[in-house]
DRENTIDREN-223829 format. One record per residue (C-alpha): residue number from 1; residue in one letter; x, y, z negated. Coordinates in pm, 1 decimal. Each point is the difference from the previous one (the first is absolute). Layout:
N
   n res       px       py       pz
 NUM   a        X        Y        Z
...
//
This chain:
80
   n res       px       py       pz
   1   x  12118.6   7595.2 -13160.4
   2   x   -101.7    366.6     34.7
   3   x   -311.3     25.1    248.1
   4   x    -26.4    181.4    319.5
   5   x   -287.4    145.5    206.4
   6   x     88.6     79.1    339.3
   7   x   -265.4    225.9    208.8
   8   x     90.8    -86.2    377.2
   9   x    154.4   -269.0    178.9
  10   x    336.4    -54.4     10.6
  11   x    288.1   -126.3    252.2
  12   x     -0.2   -394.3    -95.9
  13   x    319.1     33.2   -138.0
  14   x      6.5    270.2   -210.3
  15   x   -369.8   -204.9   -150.5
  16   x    200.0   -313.6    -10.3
  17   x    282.8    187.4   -250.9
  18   x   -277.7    139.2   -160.0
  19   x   -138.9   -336.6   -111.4
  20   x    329.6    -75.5   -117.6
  21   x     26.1    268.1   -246.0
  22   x   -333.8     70.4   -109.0
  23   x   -346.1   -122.3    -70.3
  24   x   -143.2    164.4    306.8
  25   x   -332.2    102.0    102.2
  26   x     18.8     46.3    404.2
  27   x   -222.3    150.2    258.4
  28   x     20.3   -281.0    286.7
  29   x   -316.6    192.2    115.6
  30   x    153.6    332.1     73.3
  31   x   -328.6    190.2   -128.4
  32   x     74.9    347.5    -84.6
  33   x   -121.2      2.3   -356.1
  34   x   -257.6    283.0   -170.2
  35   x    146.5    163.9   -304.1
  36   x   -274.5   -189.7   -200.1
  37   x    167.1   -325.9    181.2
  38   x    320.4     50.9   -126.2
  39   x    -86.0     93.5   -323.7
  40   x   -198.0   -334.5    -69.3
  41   x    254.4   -170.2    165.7
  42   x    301.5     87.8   -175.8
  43   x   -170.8    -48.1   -341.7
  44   x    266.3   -243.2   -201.1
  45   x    239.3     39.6    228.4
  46   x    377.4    223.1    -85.2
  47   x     77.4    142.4    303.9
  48   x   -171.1    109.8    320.9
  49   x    179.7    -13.3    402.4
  50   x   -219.4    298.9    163.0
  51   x     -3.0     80.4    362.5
  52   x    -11.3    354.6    140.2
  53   x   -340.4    -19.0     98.4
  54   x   -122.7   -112.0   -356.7
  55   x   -233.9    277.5   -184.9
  56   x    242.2     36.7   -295.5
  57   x   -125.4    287.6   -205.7
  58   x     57.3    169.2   -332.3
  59   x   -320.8   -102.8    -68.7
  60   x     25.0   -320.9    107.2
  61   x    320.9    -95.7   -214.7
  62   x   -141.9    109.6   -252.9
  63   x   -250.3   -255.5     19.6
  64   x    254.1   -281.6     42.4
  65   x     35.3   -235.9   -316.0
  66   x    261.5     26.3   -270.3
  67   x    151.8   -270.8    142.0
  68   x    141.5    173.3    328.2
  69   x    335.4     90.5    -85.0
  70   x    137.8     98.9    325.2
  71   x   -145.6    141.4    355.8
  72   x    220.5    -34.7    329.2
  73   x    -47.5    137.8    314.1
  74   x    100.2   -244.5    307.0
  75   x     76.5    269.4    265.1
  76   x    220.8    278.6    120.3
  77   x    -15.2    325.3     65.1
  78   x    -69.2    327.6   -290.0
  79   x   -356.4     40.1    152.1
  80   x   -147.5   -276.0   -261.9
//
């Protein structure tokens, strides 16, 4: 089951479908994460949910494991 780190809290349903299609890695906390945070936190995991307000840099991908395969971006807009 691929593995999922997601960065901010969620609606509960959308973390409830979640949990049904991934091994996931939540943020019941709502902390807004460092770039150093997410970068240790996402080691060994595939994928990553990120939040607008999530410092997701050049440099900080390219700090992210090998294992991170993809990178989404759970908001609207063109301004992220």
């Amino acid at each position: 089951m691929k593995k999922v780190f997601v960065t901010r809290k969620l609606l509960k349903e959308n973390e409830e479908k979640l949990k049904e299609l991934f091994d996931v890695k939540l943020n019941s906390d709502d902390k807004i994460y460092s770039a150093a945070e997410i970068i240790e936190g996402s080691k060994n995991f595939d994928g990553i949910l990120s939040s607008v307000t999530d410092p997701i840099s050049a440099d900080t991908i390219s700090k992210f494991s090998n294992s991170i395969k993809i990178i989404a971006n759970g908001a609207v807009g063109f301004g992220n």
